[in-house]
C-alpha positions as CSV (number, residue, x, y, z in Angstrom):
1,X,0.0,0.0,0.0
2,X,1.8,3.3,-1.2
3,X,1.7,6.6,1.0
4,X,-1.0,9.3,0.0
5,X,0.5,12.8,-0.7
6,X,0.1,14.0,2.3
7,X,1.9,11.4,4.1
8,X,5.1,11.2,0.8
9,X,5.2,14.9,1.7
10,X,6.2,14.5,5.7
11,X,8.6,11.3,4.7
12,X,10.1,13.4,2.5
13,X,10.2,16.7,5.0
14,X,11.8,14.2,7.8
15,X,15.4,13.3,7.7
16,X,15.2,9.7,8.2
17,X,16.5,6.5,6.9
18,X,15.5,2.7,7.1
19,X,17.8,0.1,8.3
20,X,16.7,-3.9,7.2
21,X,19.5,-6.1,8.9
22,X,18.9,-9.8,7.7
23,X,20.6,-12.8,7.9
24,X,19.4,-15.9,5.4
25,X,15.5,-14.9,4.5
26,X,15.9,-15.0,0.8
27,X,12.3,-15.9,1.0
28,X,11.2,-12.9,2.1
29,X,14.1,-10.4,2.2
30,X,12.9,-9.1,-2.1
31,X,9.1,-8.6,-0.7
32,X,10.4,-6.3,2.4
33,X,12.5,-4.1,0.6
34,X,10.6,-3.4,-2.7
35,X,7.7,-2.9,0.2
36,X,10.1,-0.4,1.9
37,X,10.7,1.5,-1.4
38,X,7.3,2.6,-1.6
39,X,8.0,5.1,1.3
40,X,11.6,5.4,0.6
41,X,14.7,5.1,-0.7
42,X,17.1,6.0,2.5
43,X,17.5,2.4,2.9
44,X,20.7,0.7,4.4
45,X,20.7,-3.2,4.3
46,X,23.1,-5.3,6.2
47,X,23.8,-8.3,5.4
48,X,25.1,-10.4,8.2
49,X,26.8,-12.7,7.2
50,X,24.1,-14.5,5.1
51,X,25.0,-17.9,3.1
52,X,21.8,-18.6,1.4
53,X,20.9,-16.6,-2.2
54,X,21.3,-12.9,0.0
55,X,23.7,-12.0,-1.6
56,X,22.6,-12.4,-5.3
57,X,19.2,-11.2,-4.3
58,X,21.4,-7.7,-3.3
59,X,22.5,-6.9,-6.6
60,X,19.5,-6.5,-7.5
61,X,19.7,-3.3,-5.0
62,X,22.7,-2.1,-6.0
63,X,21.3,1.8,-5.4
64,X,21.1,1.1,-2.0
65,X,23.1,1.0,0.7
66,X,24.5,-2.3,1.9
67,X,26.9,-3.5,4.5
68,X,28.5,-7.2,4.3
69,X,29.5,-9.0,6.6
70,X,32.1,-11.4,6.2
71,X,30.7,-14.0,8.8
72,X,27.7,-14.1,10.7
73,X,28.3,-11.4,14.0
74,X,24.8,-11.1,15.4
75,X,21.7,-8.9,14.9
76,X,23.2,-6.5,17.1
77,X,26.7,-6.0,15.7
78,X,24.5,-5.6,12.1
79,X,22.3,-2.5,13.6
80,X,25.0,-0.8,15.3
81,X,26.9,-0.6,12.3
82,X,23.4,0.2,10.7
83,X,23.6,2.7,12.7
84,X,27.0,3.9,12.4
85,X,26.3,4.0,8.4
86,X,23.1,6.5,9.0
87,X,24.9,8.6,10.9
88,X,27.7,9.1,8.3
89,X,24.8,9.9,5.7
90,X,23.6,12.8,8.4
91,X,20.6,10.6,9.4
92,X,18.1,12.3,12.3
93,X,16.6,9.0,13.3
94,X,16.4,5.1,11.7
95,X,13.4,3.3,11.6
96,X,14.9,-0.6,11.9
97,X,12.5,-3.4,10.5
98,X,12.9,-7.4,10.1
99,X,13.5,-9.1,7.1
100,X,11.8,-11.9,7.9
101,X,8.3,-10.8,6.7
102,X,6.5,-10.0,10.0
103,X,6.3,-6.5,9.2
104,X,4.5,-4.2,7.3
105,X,6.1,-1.2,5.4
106,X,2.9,0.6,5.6
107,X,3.3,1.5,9.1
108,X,6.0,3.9,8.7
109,X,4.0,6.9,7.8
110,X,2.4,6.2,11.6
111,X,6.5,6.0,13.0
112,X,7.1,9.3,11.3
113,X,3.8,11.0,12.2
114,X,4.3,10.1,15.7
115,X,7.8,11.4,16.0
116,X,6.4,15.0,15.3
117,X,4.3,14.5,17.9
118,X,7.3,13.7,20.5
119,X,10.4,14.4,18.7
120,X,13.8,12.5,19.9
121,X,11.8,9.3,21.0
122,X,12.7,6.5,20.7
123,X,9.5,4.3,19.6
124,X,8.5,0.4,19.3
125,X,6.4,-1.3,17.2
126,X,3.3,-3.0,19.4
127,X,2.3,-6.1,18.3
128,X,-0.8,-7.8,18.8
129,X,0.2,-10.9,20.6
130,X,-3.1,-12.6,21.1
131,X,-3.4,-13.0,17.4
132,X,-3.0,-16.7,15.4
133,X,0.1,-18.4,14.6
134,X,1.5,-16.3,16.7
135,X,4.4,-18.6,18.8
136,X,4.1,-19.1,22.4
137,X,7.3,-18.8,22.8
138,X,7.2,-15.2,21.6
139,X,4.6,-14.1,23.5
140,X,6.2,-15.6,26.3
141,X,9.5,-14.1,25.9
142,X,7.8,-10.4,25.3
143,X,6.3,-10.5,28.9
144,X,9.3,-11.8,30.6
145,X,11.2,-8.9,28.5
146,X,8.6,-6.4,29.7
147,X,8.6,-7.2,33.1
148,X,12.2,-6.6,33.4
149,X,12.1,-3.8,31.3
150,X,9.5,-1.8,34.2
151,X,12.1,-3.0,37.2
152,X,14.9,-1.1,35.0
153,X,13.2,1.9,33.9
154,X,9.9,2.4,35.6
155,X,7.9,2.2,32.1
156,X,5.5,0.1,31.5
157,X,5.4,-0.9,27.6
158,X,3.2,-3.9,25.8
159,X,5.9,-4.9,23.4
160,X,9.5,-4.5,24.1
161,X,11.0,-7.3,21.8
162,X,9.4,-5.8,18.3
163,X,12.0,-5.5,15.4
164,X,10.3,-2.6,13.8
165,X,11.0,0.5,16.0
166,X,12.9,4.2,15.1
167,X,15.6,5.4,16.9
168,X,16.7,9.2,17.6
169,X,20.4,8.5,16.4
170,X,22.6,11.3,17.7
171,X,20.6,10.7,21.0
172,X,21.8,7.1,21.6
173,X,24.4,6.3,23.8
174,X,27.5,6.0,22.4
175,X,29.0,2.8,23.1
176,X,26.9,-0.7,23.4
177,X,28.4,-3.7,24.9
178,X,26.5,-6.7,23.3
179,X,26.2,-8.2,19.6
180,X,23.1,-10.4,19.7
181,X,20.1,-10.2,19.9
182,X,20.2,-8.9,23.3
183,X,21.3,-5.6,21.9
184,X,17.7,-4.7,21.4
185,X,16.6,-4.9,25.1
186,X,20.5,-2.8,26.2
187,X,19.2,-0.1,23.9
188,X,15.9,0.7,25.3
189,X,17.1,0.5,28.9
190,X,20.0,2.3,28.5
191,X,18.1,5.1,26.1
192,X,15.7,4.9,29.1
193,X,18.2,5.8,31.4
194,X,19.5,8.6,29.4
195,X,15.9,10.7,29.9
196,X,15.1,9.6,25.9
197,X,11.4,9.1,25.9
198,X,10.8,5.3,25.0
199,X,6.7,4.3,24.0
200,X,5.3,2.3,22.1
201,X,2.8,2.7,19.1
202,X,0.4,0.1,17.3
203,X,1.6,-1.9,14.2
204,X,0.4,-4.7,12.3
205,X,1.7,-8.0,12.1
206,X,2.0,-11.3,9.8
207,X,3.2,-14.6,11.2
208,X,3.6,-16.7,8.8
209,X,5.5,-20.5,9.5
210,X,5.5,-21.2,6.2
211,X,8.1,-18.1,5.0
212,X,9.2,-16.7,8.7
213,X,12.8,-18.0,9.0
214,X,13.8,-17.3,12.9
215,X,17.5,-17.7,14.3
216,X,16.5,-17.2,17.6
217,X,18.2,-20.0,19.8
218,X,16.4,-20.4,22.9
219,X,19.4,-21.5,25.3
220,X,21.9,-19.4,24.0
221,X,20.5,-16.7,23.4
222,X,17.9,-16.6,26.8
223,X,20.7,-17.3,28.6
224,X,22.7,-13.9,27.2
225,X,19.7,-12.1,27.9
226,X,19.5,-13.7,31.3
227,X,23.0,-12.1,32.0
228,X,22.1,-9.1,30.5
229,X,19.1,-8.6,32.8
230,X,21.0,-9.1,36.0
231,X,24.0,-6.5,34.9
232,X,20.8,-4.0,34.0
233,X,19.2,-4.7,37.2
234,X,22.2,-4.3,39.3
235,X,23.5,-1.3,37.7
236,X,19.8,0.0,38.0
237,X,19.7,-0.8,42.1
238,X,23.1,0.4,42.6
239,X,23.3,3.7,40.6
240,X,20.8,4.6,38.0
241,X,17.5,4.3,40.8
242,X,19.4,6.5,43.5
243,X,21.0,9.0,41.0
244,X,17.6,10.0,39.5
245,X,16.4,9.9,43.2
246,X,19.0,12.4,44.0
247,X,17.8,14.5,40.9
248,X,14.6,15.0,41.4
249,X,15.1,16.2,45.0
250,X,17.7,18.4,44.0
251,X,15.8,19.9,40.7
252,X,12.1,20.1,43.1
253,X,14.4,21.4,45.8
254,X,14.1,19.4,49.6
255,X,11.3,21.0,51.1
256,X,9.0,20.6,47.3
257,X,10.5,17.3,47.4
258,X,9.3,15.9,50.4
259,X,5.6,17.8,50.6
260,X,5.0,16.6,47.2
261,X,6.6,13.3,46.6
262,X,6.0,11.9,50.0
263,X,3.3,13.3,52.1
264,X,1.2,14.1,48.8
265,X,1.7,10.9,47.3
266,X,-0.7,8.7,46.0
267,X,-0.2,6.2,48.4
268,X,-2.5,5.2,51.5
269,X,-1.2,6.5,55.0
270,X,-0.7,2.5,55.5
271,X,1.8,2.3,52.4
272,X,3.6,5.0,53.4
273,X,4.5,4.1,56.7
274,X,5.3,1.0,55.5
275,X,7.7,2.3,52.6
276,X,9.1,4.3,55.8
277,X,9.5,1.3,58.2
278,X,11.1,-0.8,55.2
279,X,13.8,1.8,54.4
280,X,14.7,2.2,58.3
281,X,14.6,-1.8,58.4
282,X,17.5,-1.8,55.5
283,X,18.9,1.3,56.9
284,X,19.5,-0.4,60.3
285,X,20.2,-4.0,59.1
286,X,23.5,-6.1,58.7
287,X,23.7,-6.2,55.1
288,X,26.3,-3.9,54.0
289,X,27.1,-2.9,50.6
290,X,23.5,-4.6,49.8
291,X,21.3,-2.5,51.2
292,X,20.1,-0.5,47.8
293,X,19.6,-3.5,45.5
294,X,17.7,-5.2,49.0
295,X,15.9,-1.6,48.9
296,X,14.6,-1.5,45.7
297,X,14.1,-5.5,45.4
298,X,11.4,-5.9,48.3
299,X,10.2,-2.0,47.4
300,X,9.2,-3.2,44.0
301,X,8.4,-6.5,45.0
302,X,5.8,-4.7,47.6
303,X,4.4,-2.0,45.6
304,X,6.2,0.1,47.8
305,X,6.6,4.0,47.1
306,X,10.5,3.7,46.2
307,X,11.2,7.6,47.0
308,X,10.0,7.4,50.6
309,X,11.9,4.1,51.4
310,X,15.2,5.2,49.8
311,X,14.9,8.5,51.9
312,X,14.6,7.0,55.3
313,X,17.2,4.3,54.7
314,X,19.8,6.8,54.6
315,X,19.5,6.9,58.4
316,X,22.7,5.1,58.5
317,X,24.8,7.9,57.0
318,X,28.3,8.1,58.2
319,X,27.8,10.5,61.2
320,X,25.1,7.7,62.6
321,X,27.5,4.2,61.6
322,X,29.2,4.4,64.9
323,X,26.1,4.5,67.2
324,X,24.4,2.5,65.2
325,X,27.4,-0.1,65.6
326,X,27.3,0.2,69.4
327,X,23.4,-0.3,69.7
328,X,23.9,-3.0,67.8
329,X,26.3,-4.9,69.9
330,X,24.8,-3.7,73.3
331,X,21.4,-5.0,72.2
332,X,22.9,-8.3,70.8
333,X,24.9,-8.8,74.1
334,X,21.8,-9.1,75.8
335,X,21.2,-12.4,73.4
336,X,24.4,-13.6,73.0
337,X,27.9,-13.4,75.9
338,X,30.4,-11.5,74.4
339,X,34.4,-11.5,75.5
340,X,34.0,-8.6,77.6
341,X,32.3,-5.1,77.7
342,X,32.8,-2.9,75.0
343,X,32.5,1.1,75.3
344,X,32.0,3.7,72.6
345,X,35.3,5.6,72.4
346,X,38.4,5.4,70.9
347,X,39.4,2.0,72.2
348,X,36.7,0.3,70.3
349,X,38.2,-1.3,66.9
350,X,37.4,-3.1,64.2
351,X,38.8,-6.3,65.9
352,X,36.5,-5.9,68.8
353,X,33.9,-5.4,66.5
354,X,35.0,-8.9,64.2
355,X,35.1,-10.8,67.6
356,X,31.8,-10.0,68.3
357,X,30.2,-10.5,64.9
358,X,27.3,-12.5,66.0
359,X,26.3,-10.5,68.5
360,X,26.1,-7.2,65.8
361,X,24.4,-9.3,64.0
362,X,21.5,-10.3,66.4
363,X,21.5,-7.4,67.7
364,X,21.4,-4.9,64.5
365,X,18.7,-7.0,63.4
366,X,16.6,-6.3,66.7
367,X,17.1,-3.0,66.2
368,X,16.1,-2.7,62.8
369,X,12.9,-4.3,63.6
370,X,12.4,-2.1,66.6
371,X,13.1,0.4,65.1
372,X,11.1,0.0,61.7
373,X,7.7,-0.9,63.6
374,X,7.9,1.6,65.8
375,X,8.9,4.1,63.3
376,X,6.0,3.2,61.3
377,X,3.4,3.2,63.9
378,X,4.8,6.9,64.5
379,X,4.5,7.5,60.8
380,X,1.1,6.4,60.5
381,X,-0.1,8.1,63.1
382,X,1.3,11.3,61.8
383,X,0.4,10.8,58.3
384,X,-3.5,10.2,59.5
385,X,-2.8,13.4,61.7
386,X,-1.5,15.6,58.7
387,X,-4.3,14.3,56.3
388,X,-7.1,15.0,58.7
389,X,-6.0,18.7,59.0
390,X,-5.4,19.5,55.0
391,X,-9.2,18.1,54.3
């Protein structure tokens, strides 16, 4: 189906290139691109590594663009130097889309109408994945990648795994680390991550078994995105989660910060004591150089407000560490005998401390419960107090 004026017009008007990476669909790889050439000729084919009749199909396309890979390096490796390619041709953005068949070329007018809605984002394909011959282990695969996706970022998207999707080039970061077809989840997170918007936007879709070639290796390839999940999610606990935390207090300024993002969140008086008495719990607790990724963990895991736990575990900043120590073993002496009495001055050292390990232990964990229930019960209380006197 070929574009009406008015949509030739804003292709035209829109600096923009398609990339069709494709490795061994000589069945379909002809259909896709003269499809594509209806909209437009900015097209830039790489050809990873194919060793069916790719290659000789390419000739026939010699006005366009093409990349060749020697040997097969992996989805990834071919859009990244897709990528690379449309930026040395002064490319704003590259819509990417499968050469396998599953795709329809008449969607792009609705890629490139939406970007002028929200320029710079970064947008993917939805497919309906309720629909026939559709694999289960597709669908499967898109709502474990979702799932992840949210703990990462905080969005919430219906298709995160779609080929078909345009990317704001000069926008994206500017090294990647994987080759594969994990690539396409490390790009949305890590776009995420740089404030690039990332949404999705409806497409049609064709399954068909008896053309759709898929090189999709479900042990090696689950298992790289496995990995790839647990490096996101760390480096989400550890840094991404508290550095925007720390940016949105400092942009809203502390006092905004607290009156709008904790007192006036959504959240019943109940949750929010109980995001308070978590973040004091971790705060308090034995598990050093853990205590973010445990944070966030059992925050998202409870529905927890993520702001207002973070903020009250940071009552063991450095000043605190010292008394906190000493409560810890005074209270956990009372549990377990310890070597002799210990006193909170300079002749307490870190060998005291290692001799009574299992009595900080006991005892930092009794205080962290303490501690967090009675917090909370203070918090709710105040929090019922507070809302009763703004209505």
């Amino acid at each position: 189906m070929k574009p009406i004026l008015s949509q030739q017009n804003l292709l035209d008007s829109t600096s923009f290139c398609i990339i069709v990476p494709t490795y061994n669909n000589q069945k379909t790889l002809k259909k896709v691109l003269d499809s594509i050439l209806d909209f437009t000729s900015n097209v830039i084919i790489v050809n990873d590594g194919s060793t069916d009749e790719t290659s000789e199909i390419l000739k026939q396309y010699s006005q366009l663009t093409q990349i060749h890979h020697p040997k097969n390096l992996g989805k990834g490796r071919a859009l990244r130097n897709g990528f690379r390619k449309a930026l040395e041709l002064n490319f704003e953005y590259a819509i990417t889309i499968d050469s396998d068949g599953q795709h329809f070329a008449s969607d792009i007018p609705g890629f490139i109408e939406e970007i002028q809605i929200a320029p710079n984002s970064l947008l993917i394909g939805s497919r309906n994945m309720t629909q026939e011959n559709v694999p289960k282990k597709s669908s499967f695969g898109n709502k474990f990648s979702n799932f992840w996706f949210k703990f990462e970022t905080g969005i919430e998207l219906q298709d995160t795994q779609s080929g078909f999707r345009l990317y704001p080039l000069r926008l994206l970061p500017k090294q990647f680390y994987t080759n594969k077809f994990e690539f396409e989840i490390e790009v949305i997170v890590r776009a995420a991550w740089k404030g690039i918007l990332v949404k999705n936007i409806p497409i049609k879709v064709l399954y068909d078994p008896a053309e759709r070639v898929s090189h999709f290796r479900p042990f090696r390839d689950f298992t790289r995105i496995s990995i790839l999940n647990t490096v996101l999610v760390t480096n989400a606990l550890l840094y991404i989660k508290p550095r925007d935390f720390f940016r949105k207090a400092k942009k809203k300024g502390l006092k905004k910060f607290f009156l709008e993002d904790v007192l006036e969140s959504s959240d019943s008086n109940f949750k929010k004591s109980a995001a308070i008495s978590l973040g004091i719990f971790i705060g308090l607790s034995p598990f050093w150089g853990f205590q973010t990724v445990l944070l966030f963990t059992l925050a998202a895991l409870f529905r927890l407000n993520k702001v207002i736990a973070f903020l009250f575990s940071n009552v063991s900043f450095p000043p605190f560490i010292p008394f906190i120590i000493y409560g810890s073993l005074q209270i956990g002496s009372l549990f377990i005998p310890s070597d002799g009495p210990l006193f909170l001055d300079s002749s307490m050292t870190l060998d005291d401390i290692q001799k009574n390990a299992a009595q900080y232990i006991v005892g930092s964990l009794i205080l962290a419960s303490v501690s967090a229930l009675s917090v909370g019960f203070i918090s709710y209380l105040l929090l019922t107090a507070f809302s009763k006197k703004t209505h």
